[in-house]
C-alpha positions as CSV (number, residue, x, y, z in Angstrom):
1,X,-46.3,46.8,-41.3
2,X,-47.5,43.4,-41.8
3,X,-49.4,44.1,-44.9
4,X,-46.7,44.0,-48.3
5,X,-48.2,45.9,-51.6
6,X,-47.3,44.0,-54.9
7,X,-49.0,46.8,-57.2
8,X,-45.4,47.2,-58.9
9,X,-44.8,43.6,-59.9
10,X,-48.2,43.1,-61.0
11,X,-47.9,46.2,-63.0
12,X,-44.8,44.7,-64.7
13,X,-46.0,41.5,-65.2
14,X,-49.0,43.2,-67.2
15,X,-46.6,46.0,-68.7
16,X,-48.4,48.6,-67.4
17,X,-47.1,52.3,-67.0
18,X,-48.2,53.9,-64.1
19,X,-49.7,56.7,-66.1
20,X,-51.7,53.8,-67.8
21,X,-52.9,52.5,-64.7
22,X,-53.6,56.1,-63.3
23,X,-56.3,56.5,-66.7
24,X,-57.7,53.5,-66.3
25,X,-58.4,53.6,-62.5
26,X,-59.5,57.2,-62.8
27,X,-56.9,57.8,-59.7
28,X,-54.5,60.5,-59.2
29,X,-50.6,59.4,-60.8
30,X,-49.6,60.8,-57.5
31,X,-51.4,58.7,-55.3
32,X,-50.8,55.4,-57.4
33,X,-47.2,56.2,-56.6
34,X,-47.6,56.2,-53.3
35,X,-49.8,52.7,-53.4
36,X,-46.8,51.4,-55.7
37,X,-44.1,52.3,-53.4
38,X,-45.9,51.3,-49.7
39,X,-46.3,54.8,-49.0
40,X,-49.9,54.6,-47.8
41,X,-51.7,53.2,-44.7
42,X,-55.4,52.5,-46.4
43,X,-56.7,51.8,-49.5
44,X,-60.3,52.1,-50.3
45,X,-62.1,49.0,-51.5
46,X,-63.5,50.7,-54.6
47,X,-59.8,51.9,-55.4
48,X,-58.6,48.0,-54.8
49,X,-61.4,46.9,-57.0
50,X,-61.0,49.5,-59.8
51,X,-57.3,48.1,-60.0
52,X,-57.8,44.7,-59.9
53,X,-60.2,45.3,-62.6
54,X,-57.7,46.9,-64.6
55,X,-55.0,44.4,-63.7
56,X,-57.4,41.7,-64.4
57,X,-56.2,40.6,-61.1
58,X,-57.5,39.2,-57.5
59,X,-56.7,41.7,-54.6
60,X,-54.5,38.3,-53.2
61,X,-52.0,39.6,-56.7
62,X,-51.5,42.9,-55.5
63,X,-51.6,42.5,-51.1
64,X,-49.3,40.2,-49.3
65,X,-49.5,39.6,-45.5
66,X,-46.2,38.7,-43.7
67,X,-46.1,37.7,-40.4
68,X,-43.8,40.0,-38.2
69,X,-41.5,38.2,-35.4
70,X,-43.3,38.9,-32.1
71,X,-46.2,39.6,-33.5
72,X,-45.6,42.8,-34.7
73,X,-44.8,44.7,-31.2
């Protein structure tokens, strides 16, 4: 995929535990987890702006598009 999740190196920047981030967010430890790692194929927007709220980040912090050779095929 295309689309690269930075939730883990913003999360360190901040020193932020995922159990920390989990409270704050009001989202499941489990499915942070799978955000953190690139386990996931959606995010909701209200999830994205619940974390960037907690982060005090911009969505652009936490999602990275790289382009893929061939265009992805």
């Amino acid at each position: 995929m295309a689309i690269i999740l930075r939730l883990d190196r913003v999360m360190a920047d901040r020193k932020m535990s995922l159990n920390e981030l989990s409270e704050k967010v009001g989202v499941a430890n489990v499915n942070l987890s799978k955000l953190k790692n690139g386990r996931v194929s959606a995010i909701r927007f209200s999830t994205l702006d619940a974390i960037c709220e907690a982060l005090d980040c911009q969505p652009g912090d936490i999602l990275e598009y790289e382009k893929t050779p061939n265009g992805g095929k």
